[in-house]
N, C-alpha and C positions, 0 to 999 in steps of 0.2 A: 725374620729368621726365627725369633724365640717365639712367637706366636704359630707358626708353621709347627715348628717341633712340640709344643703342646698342645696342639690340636690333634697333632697323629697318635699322641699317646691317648690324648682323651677318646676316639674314634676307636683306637686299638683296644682300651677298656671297653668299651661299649661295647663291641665284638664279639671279648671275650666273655661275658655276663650274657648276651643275648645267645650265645651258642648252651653256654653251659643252663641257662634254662630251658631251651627249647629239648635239651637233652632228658632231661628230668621232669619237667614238668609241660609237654607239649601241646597239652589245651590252653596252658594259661601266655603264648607265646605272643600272640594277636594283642591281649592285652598290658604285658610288661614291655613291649616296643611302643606303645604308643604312652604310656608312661615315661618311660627312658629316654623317648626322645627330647621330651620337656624337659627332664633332667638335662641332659646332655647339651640344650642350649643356653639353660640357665650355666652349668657348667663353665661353657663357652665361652659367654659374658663376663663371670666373675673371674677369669683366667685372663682375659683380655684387660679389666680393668686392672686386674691386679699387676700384670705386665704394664703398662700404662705408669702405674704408682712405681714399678720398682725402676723403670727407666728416668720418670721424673726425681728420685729420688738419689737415683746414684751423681747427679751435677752436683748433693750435697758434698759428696769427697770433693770433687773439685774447689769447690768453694771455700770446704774447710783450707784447702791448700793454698790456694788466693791467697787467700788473709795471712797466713804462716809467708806466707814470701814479701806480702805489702809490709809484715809487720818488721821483717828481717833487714827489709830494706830501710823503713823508720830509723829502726836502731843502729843500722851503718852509719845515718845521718849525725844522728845526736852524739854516737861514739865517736866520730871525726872529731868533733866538738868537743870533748871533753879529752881527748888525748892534746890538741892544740891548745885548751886552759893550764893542763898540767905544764907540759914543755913549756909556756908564756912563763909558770911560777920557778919552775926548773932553771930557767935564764936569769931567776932574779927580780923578775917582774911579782910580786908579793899580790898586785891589785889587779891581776889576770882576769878578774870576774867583773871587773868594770870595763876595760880594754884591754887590747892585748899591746898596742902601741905605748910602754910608759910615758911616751915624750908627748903622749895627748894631754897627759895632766897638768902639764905645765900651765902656769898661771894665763900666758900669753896666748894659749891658745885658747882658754877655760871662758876667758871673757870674752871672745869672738864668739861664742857659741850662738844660736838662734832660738828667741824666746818658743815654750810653748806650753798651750793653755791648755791643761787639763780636765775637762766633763766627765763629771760624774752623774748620772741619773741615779738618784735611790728612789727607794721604794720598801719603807721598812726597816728595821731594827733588830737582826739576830745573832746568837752565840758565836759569830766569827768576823763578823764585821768589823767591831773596833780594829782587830787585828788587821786587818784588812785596808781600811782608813791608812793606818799606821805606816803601812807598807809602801802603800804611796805617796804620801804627804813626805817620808822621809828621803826622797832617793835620791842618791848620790849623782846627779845629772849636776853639773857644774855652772849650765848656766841659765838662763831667766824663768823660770814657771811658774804659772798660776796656777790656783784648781778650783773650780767653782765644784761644789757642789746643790745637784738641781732636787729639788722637792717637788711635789704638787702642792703640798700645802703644808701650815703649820701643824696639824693636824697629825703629821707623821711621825712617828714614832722616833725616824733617822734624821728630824730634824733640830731635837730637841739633844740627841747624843752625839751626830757629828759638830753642834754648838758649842758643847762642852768640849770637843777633844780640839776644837778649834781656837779657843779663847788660852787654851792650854802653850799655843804654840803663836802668840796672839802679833809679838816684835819679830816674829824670825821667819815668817811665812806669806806669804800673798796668796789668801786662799778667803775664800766666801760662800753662805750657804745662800742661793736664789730659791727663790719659790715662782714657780712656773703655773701655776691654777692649773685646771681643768682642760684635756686635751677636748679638743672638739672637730676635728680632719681626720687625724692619724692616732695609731695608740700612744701613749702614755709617755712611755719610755723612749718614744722618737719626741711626742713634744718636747722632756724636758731637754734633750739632747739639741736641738733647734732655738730653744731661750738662752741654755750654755750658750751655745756658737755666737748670739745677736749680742751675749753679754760680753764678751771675752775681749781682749787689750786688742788694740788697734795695730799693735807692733807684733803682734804674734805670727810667726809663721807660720808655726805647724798648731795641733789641735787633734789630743790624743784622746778616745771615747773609752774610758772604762765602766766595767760592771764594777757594783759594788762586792761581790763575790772575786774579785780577783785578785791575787795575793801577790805583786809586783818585788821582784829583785832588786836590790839597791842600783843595777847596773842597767834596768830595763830601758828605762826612759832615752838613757846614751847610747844604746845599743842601736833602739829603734831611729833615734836622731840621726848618727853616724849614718846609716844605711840610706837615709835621705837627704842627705847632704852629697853620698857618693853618687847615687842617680835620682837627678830631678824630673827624670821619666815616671817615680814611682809615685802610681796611681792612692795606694792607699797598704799601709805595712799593718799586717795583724800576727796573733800568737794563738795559743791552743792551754786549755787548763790540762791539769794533769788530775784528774779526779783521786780525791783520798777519800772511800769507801767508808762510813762508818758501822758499819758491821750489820744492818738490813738490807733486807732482799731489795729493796726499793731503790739504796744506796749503790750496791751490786748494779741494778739493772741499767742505772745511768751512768755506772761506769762505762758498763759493755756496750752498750747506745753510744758512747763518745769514743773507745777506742777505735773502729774502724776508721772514723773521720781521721783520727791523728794524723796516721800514713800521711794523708795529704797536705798536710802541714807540715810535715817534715821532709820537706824537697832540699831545700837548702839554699830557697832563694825562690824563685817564681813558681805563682801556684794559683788554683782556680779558684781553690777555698776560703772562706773569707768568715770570720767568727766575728759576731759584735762584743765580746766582751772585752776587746782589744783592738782597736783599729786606728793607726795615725795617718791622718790627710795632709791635705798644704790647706791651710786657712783660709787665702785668697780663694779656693774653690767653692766654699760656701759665701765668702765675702761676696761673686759677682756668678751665682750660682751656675757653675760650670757644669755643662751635658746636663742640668737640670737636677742637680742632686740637692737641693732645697725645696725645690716643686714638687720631684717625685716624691720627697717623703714627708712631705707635710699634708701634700693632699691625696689622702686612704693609704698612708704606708701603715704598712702593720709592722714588717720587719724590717729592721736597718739593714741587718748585715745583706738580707737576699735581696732588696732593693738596690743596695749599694753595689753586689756583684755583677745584679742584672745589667745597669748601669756603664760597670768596667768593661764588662762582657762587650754590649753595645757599640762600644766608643773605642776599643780593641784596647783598653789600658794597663798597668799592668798592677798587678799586685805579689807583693812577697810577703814571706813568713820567713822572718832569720831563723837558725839552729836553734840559738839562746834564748828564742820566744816562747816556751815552756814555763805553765804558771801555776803554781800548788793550788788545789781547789779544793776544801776540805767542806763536806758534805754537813750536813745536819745530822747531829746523833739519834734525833727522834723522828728521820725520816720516814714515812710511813710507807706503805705501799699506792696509797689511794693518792697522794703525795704525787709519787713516780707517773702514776696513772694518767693525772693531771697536766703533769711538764711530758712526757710523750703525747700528748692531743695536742698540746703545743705546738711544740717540736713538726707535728705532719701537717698540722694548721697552714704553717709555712710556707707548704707549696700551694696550697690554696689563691695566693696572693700572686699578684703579678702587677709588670707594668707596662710588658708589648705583646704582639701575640707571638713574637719566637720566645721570647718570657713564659708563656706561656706554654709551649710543646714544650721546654726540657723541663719543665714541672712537671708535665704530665708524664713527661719519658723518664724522669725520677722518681715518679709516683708508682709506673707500672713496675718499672725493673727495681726498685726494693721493695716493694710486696713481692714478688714473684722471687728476689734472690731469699728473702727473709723465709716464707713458707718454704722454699727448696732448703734453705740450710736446716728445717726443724722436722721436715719430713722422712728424712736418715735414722734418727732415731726412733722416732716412732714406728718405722718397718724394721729397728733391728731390735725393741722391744718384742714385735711379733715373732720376730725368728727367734727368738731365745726365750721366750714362751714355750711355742711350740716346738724348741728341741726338748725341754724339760720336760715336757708332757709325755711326747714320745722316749725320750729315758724312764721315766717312771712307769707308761703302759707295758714298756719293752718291746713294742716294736724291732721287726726282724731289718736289719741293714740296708737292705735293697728297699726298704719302703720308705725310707729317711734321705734318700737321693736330692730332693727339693728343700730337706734341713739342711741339710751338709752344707748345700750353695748359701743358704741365708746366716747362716754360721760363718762361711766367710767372709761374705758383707759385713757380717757385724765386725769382723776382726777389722777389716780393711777400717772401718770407720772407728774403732778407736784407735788405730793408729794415727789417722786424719788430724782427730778429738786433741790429741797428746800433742803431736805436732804444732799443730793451731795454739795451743793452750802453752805451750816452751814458748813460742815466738811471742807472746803477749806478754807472758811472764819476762821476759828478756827485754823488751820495749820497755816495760816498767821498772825492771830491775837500772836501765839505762837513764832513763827520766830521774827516776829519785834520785839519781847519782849526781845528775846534772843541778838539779835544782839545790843539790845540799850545797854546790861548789858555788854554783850563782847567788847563795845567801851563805854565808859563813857563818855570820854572826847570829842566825836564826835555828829555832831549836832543829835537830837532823829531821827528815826524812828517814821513813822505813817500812821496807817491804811484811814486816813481821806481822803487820795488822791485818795484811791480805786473806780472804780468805778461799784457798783457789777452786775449793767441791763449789761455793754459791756463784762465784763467776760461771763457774759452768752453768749450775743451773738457769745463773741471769739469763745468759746467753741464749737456753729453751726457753725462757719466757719471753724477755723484749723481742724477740725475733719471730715468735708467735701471737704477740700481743701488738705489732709493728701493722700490720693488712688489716687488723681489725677498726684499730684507731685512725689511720690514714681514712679508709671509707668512710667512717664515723664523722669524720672532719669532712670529707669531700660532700655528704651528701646533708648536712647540717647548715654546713655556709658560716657558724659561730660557733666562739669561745670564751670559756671566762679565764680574765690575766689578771689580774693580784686582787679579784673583787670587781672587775668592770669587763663588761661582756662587750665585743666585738661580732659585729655583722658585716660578711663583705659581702658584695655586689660586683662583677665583672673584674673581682683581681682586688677591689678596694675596700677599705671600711667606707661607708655609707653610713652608718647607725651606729652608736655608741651608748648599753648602759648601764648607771648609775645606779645600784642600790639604795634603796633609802635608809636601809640600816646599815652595819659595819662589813657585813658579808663574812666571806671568809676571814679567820684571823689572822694565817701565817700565810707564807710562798708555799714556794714549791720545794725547794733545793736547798736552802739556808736553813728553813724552820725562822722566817723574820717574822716578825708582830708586825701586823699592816698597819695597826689603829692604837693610838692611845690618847690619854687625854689632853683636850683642847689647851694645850698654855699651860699645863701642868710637870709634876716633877713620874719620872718613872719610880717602880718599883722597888723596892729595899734591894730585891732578889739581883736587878737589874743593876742597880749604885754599887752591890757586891760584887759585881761582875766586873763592872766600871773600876771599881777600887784595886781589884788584884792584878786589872791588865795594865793600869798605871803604873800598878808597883813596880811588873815584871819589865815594862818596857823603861822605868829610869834607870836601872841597872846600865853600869857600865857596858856596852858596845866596843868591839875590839878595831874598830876603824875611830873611837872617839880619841880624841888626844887631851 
């Protein structure tokens, strides 16, 4: 229809230009039609494409809407959630962010609890780690845990500081730092997470994998427990970081990279999505490796979590994500953008990997449909940049009304799309405004949470960037086959690493996300800067706690 209706107008110009020269200037008539007509198909052409762009470009309003209703819907989940914490403290129940049942705490039941061994893979030493450590090492889980934490070597930077905050806590804890050597199958961070598992107590039921970047609730560990104790259907329980931005674009952009995920993790119980920097199993699944999830990811797993979900997928099992699985993740201050660059090649590396070939299709059917929603959602502004160019143009030429017909319409395109823009951007602000809310209540004793750091013009911007920066990296990844992960480059082959290497120097020095030091010295002490660091977090953390007695 809109291709028909500008074609007659373009036709009907042509008409009107061939009449009015054949009037005036009659010899030159033969020659300005066979002119014109060139014109007229080039015309043609760029009318048709242009039609083309603005039809692919208006899915962007829809999209923007999407996400404003996924997000809306997030924040229904997590507000159930925090209205039922308040009411739990309302009743009298004081320790509503560890359970909501008081009569759990009792002694009798605290000792029945089921042991569970805690894996940590690190990888490096930076500005929020200790804190982080702390988090977990301290939780208020009543009953048996271990926590190993895994290295590759001594070599690392996290093995010489999680030693110290270990030796700290050396009568009251069962925790130990392994060293794992050198992956040689699979990357790095599933090796050390597979020496965890072989090292881990005999009596352990469950076996919860965190990231060292993850900033755990006094209440998480019991949470996640609880929920597996109610259904021993439950394939594997995970959670979702709450990204805290530290004021770069870089930081920005993987915010807005991780909030659309959220939604799906905020169901309120069973969900497709599966994050490795949080996920509880049953033990015995890797004891007598069940559907193969020892095999599959020691031999060419790259990623835990999408090996893992393939996995569930597979075997039809299930996985949740409670409300209360919501977990602070404060970014690196010196995030850079080159940084960002790096964990988004990551990030699309991902689907690169597989372990069957239906494993394969919804890779690729997730490979196609977010390039294609990602360029659609970045393509809206770009044509409403054009239209509001060229209405200013035509305002300053002064152009007569009737000739501004085709502004008028891009004019309210554009309007429609920052309505869209505003919409999208309340429902995300409101998800987060929800989240920080949630996670101050699930940590009380920890300093607040606050929206005040946000800053909402560069979220937008993120938003045109990772979302035009998303198709590039994805191909980038898909037609490369490798990546480099903390310093050690990955080559896969039909879905697997095959090839693994090893720099001979120290490579890069930090991550991605934390800003961590990969490398320091062999056996030795860290840095003044670092023992200053080390000294003030000691400080902060003996201070009395409002659960200590």
């Amino acid at each position: 229809m809109f291709v028909g209706m500008y074609d007659l107008k373009i036709q009907s110009l042509y008409s009107n230009l061939l009449e009015a020269v054949s009037m005036t200037l009659p010899q030159k008539r033969h020659l300005f039609k066979h002119h014109a007509a060139r014109i007229l198909v080039h015309c043609k052409v760029f009318m048709f494409v242009y039609i083309l762009i603005s039809l692919f470009t208006q899915q962007g309003y829809f999209i923007c809407l999407v996400l404003a209703l996924g997000w809306a819907g997030a924040a229904y989940v997590r507000s159930r959630e925090i209205r039922r914490m308040k009411n739990t403290i309302r009743s009298g129940n004081h320790f509503g962010f560890l359970c909501y049942d008081i009569n759990e705490l009792e002694h009798s039941k605290q000792v029945n609890l089921p042991k569970v061994s805690v894996v940590m893979p690190l990888k490096g030493f930076g500005e929020h780690n200790l804190h982080n450590w702390r988090s977990q090492i301290t939780s208020l889980y009543g009953g048996p845990l271990e926590f190993l934490f895994v290295v590759d070597s001594i070599e690392d930077p996290a093995y010489h500081a999680v030693s110290r905050l270990l030796a700290e806590y050396e009568d009251d804890l069962d925790a130990r730092v392994i060293v794992a050597g050198p992956s040689t199958t699979c990357s790095q961070k599933i090796h050390n997470q597979l020496v965890g598992v072989e090292k881990m107590h005999k009596d352990s039921k469950y076996v919860l994998f965190l990231d060292d970047d993850v900033r755990l609730h006094p209440g998480s560990i019991g949470a996640l427990t609880a929920e597996m104790e109610k259904n021993p259907e439950i394939f594997i329980q995970t959670g979702y970081p709450l990204d805290l931005p530290s004021g770069s674009l870089g930081s920005y952009c993987i915010y807005e990279y991780h909030m659309p995920c959220s939604m799906g993790f905020a169901t309120g119980g069973k969900t497709f999505f599966l994050w490795g920097g949080c996920m509880m199993m049953h033990a015995d699944d890797f004891r007598t490796d069940k559907h193969g999830v020892v095999s599959e990811l020691r031999d060419g797993g790259y990623s835990d979590d999408m090996t893992l979900a393939a996995i569930a997928g597979a075997n039809k099992r299930l996985i949740t994500s409670p409300p209360v699985a919501v977990f602070p993740h404060p970014l690196a201050s010196d995030l850079s953008f080159s940084r960002y660059w790096n964990y988004l090649r990551k990030q699309t590396f991902v689907l690169e990997s597989y372990t069957t070939k239906v494993n394969w299709i919804m890779n690729r059917a997730l490979f196609s449909s977010h390039c294609y929603l990602s360029w659609g959602f970045v393509a809206p502004y770009f044509m409403a940049t054009i239209h509001v160019a060229a209405a200013l143009r035509c305002y300053y030429k002064g152009y007569a009304p009737e000739d501004t017909t085709f502004i008028s319409t891009g004019l309210l395109l554009a309007s429609c799309l920052t309505v869209c823009t505003t919409l999208e951007l309340l429902s995300m602000w409101n998800l987060t405004r929800i989240e920080v809310h949630l996670c101050n209540l699930l940590s009380p004793e920890a300093p607040q949470l606050s929206l005040a750091s946000y800053n909402w013009f560069l979220v937008f911007i993120a938003m045109l960037v990772d979302n035009f920066l998303y198709p590039i990296s994805a191909f980038r990844s898909h037609f490369s086959q490798s990546i480099n992960w903390s310093g050690i480059r990955y080559h896969l082959k039909d879905g697997k690493i095959h090839k693994i290497d090893r720099p001979k120097g120290k490579g890069p020095k930090f991550t991605d996300l934390g800003g961590k030091r990969l490398y320091g010295k062999k056996g030795g002490q860290h840095t003044a800067s670092l023992l200053y660091s080390l000294s003030r977090s000691l400080a902060h953390w003996r201070q009395p706690k409002k659960y200590d007695v």
